[in-house]
N, C-alpha and C positions, 0 to 999 in steps of 0.2 A: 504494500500500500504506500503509494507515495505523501510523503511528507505533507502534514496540511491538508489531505482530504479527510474527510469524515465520510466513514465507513457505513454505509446503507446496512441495518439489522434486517438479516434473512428471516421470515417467520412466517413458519408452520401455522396455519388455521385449521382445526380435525372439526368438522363441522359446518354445514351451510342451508343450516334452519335460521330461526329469528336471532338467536342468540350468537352463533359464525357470524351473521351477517354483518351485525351489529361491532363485531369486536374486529374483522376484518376493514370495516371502515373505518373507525377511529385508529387502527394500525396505523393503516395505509396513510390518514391523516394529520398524526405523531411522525410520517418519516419514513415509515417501515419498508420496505418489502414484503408482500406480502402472497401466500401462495395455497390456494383453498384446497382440500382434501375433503371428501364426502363418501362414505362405503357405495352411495348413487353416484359415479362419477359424473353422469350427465346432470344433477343436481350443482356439483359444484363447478362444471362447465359453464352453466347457466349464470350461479352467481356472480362467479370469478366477470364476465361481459357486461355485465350490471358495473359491477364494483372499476372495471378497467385495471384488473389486476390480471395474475397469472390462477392456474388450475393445473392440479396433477391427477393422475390415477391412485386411486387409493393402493395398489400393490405397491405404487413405488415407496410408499411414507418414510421405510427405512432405510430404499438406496439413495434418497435423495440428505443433503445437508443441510442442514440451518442453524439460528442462533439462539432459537427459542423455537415453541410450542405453543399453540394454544389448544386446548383440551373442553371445545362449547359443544357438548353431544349431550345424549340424554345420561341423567342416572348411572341407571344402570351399566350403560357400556364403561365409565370411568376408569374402572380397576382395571379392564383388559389393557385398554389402550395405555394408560400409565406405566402398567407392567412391561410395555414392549419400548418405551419414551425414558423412564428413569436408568437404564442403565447407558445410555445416549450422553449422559453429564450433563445435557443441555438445562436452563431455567423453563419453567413449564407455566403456565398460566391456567387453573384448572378451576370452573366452574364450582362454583359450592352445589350438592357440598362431596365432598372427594368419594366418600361413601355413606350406604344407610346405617352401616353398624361403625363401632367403634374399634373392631375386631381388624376387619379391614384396614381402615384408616391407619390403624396401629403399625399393620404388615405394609403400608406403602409410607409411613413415615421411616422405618428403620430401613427398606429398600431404600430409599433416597440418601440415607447416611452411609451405607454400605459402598453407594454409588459416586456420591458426592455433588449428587441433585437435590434442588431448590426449587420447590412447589410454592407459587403465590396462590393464597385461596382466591377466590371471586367473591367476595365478601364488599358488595360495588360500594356500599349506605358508606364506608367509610372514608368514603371517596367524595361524596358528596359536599361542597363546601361549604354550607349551612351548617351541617353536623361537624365537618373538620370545624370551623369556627366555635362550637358549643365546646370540644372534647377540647380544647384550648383551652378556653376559658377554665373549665371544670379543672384543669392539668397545671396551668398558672396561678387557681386560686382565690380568682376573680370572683369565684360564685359560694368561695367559701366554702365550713362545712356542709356535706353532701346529706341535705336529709331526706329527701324519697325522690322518686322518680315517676311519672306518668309515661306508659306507650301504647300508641293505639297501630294496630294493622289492620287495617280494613280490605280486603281486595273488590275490587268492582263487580268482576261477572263471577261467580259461581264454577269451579272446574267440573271437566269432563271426564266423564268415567274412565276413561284412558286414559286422563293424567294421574288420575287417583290411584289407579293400580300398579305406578311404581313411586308415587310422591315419598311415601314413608308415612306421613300423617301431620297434622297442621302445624305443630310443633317443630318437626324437623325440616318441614318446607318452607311455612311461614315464620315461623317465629325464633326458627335458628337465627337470623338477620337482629331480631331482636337482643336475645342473649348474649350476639357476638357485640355488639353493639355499646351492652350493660358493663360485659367485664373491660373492653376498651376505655370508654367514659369514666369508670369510676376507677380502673386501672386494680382491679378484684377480681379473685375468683366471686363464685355465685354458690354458694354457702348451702340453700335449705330451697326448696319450690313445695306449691302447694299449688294444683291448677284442679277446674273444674271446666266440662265440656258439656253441650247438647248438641242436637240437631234440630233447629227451629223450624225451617223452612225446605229444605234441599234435600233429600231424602235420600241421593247416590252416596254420600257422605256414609249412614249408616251401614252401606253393603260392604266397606272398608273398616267398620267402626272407629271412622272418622266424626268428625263434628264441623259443625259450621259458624260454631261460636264457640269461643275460648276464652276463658279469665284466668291469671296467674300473678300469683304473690311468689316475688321470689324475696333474698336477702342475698346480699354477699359477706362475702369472711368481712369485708372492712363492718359493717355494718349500716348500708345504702340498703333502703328498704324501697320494691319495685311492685308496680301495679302495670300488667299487660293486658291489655283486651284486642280480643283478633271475631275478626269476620271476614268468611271466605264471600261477601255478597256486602256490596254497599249501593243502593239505588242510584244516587248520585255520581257517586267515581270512586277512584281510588285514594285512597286515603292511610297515608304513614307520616304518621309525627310525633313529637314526645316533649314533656317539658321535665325539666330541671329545677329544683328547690335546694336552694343554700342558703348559710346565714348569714350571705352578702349579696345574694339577689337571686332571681327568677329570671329562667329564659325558655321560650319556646322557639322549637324548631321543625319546620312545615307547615307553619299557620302562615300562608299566605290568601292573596286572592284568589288561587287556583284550588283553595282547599274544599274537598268537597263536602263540608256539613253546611245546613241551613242555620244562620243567627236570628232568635226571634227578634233581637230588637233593630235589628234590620239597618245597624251602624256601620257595618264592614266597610258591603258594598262588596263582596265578593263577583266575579266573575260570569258570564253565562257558560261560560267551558269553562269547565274542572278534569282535574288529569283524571285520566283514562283506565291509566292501568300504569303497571311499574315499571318499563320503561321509557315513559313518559315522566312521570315523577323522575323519576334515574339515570334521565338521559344525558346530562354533563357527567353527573358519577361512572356511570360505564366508563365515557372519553378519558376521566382523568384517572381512572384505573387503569386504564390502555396503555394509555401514555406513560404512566408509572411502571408497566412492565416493560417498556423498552429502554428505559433508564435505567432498569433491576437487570436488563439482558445486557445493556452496552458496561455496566458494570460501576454505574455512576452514581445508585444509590443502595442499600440493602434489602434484603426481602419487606417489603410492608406489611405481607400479611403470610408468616411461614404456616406449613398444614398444624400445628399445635393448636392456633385457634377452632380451624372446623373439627378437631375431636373436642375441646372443651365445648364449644357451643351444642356440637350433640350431643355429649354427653347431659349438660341440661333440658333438651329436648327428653332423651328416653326417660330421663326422670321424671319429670311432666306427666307421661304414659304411665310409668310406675303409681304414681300419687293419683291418676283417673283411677285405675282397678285398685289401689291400698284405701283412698278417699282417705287420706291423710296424708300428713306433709311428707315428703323425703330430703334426707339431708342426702350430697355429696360425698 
């Protein structure tokens, strides 16, 4: 490489559904090179012409080189495809969350050590600049000591029996985002959970004995006391945001005009469009999670978010499940 050029980062995209799509464009527009992979080669043909990027045949994945990974496929394919990518040494960018069990998770963290591969979770919310600006404050001091916390996940449309039957359940698809979220911000593990579920409205939820409504108290070791509510159905939109209580001030983050609840006193002035769905709410977060993994590839910053996080954060999801069938608290 000659002196003075700055080296285009080669990267791998495994994936060219909503979520490829989306990580292959903010690559491409961080810098990247960028080169779509899909097991439908003609799927990521298609993309890749969209995108005005390149496309390869999915045999080629391991004859070809790069300097990074990204791993946006469903679920369940994660662990294969990781399995054949960590011993590669390259840094990997892999979709939350790496696996449904913690078993798993385990067996592709110490591959990675073995290897001397560096898995960033997809963990986008912490990317987000609203919430980076809160986890500052909360980190600097500014909001004081931490006395509870408020979060709300609301999802807009209701899932599809097809997503349900490999999600894991609203805990580890919803509200891991959440948890990851809590231990970041208050910089704790998560101590004790207590959650309770139904199914209100949505009925495909029960044929998973899933729910469509979730409340959860958690605690962390420090002692930050947390109140969750999740809804897989919000008439209005989508809706993710959470407020902060310290003994030097109050802040909310995601109350803006786009937020979707009605105010009765009709002060706001809210929006007639409110987001959608998540990523519309998420959609700078994605980018600046992108962007961040080409920094983590070119070797200019450190992991932001190494896999230790998505086994903590599931690990309080199944406890969650635990305390539905115990109907009492579980500690950690």
């Amino acid at each position: 490489m000659e002196y003075g050029v700055v080296q285009q980062m080669r990267i791998a995209v495994i994936g060219a559904g909503r979520m490829g799509a989306i990580r292959a464009e903010d690559l491409l527009s961080g810098g990247a090179e960028v080169t779509l992979f899909n097991r439908r080669d003609n799927v990521a043909k298609e993309l890749a012409q969209k995108l005005n990027c390149s496309s390869a045949e999915y045999s080629d994945l391991l004859k070809l080189s790069f300097d990074g990974y990204v791993v946006a496929t469903a679920t369940n394919s994660h662990i294969a495809i990781l399995d054949q990518l960590i011993p590669l040494g390259k840094p990997i960018l892999c979709e939350k969350p790496i696996s449904l069990t913690v078993e798993e998770t385990d067996l592709v963290i110490e591959k990675c050590k073995k290897h001397g591969t560096e898995i960033q979770v997809g963990f986008q919310r912490r990317f987000d600049p609203p919430i980076s600006v809160a986890a500052n404050k909360v980190s600097s001091g500014q909001v004081g000591t931490l006395y509870a916390m408020h979060m709300y996940a609301h999802d807009h449309q209701p899932s599809t029996l097809e997503f349900l039957e490999g999600s894991g359940s609203i805990y580890r698809d919803l509200h891991v985002h959440d948890f990851d979220l809590v231990r970041w911000i208050t910089q704790s593990e998560i101590k004790k959970v207590y959650a309770t579920q139904s199914v209100r409205e949505h009925q495909q939820y029960a044929k998973y004995n899933d729910a469509d409504v979730s409340l959860i108290s958690l605690t962390t070791e420090s002692g930050v006391q947390v109140a969750i509510t999740g809804t897989r159905h919000n008439p209005i939109g989508h809706d993710v945001r959470f407020e902060v209580f310290g003994s030097k001030d109050s802040i909310a983050v995601g109350l803006n005009l786009k937020t979707p609840i009605h105010d009765i006193e009709g002060e706001i002035g809210f929006s007639e469009i409110r987001y959608t769905g998540f990523i519309e709410r998420f959609r700078q977060a994605f980018a600046e999670e992108s962007h961040a993994f080409i920094k983590f590839v070119e070797g200019k910053t450190p992991n932001p978010c190494p896999p230790i996080n998505a086994r903590q954060a599931l690990r309080v999801a199944i406890a969650c499940e635990e305390s539905i069938l115990s109907g009492s608290a579980v500690e950690l």
